[in-house]
C-alpha positions in Angstrom: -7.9 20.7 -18.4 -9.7 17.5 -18.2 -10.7 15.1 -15.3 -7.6 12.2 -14.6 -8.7 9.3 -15.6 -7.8 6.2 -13.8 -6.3 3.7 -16.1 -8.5 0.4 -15.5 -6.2 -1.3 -18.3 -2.8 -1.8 -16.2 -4.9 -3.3 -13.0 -3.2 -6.1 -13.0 -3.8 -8.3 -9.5 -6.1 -8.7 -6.8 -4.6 -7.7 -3.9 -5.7 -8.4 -0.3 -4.4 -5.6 1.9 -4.6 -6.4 5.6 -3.5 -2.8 7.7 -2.4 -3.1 11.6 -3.1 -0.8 14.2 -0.6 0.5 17.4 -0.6 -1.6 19.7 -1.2 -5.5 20.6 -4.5 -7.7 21.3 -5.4 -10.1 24.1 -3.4 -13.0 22.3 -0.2 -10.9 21.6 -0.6 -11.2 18.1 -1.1 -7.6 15.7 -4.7 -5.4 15.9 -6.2 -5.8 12.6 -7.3 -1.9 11.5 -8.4 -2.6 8.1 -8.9 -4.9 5.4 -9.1 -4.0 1.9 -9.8 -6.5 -1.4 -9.4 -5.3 -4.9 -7.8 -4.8 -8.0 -4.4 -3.1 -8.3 -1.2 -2.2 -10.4 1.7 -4.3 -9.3 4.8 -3.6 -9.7 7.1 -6.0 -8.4 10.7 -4.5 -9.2 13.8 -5.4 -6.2 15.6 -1.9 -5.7 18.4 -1.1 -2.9 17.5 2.2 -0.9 19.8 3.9 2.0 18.2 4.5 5.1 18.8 8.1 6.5 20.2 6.6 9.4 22.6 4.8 6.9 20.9 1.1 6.5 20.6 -0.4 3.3 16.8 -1.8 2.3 15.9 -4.5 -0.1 12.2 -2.9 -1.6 10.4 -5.9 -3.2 7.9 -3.3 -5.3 5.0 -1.2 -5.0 1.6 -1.9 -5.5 -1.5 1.1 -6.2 -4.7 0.8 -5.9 -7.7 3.4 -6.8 -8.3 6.6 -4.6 -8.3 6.6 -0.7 -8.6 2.7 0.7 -9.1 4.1 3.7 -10.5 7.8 4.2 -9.5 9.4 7.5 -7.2 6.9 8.8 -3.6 7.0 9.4 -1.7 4.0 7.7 1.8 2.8 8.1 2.1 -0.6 8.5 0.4 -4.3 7.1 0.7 -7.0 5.2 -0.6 -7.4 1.0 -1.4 -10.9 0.0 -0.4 -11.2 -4.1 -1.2 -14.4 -6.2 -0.5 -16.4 -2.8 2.6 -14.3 -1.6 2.4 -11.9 1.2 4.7 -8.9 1.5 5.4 -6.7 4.0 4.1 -2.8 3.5 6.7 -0.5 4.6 5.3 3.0 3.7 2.3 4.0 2.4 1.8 7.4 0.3 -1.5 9.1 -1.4 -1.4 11.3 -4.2 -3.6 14.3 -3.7 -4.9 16.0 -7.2 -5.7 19.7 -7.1 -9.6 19.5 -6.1 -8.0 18.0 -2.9 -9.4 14.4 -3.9 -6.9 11.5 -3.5 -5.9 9.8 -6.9 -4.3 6.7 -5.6 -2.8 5.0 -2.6 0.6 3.9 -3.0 2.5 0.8 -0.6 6.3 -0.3 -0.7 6.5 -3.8 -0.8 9.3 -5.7 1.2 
């Protein structure tokens, strides 16, 4: 079985990913933890989800972007910056290939 192979070709935005960390700064405002520029597959789709505590969600789309954006750290919540729009991340997932590398990082857009 061969290597996965990342598919370059469907990158199809520069993204601007801006994570936040627990907690609040001097000023009030949200801890910046991370900040990540670079090419990603967009996929901006609105689909209705059910909450588990019953609430329905608007999702706006997902976005993925190459391997581990950030290695080591916990990441939940931030902001994407698209063509001039910014979304809201809601949940953020990374696929794990069997060598125990990560693939991709996938965000929900709202």
């Amino acid at each position: 079985m061969g290597k996965i192979v990342w598919p370059k070709y469907a990158e199809n935005a520069t993204c601007t990913i801006t994570f936040e960390a627990e907690g609040v700064d001097t000023n009030g405002g949200p801890i910046t933890s991370l900040v990540w520029t670079g090419h990603c597959i967009v996929q901006l789709k609105r689909k209705k989800a059910i909450t588990k505590d019953g609430k329905e969600i608007l999702s706006q789309g997902s976005i993925i972007a190459q391997g581990d954006i950030a290695p080591g750290q916990s990441l939940s919540s931030g902001s994407v910056m698209i063509s001039g729009t910014k979304y809201k991340i809601n949940g953020v997932t990374r696929a794990v290939l069997p060598d125990g590398s990560i693939f991709h990082t996938r965000m929900e857009l709202f």
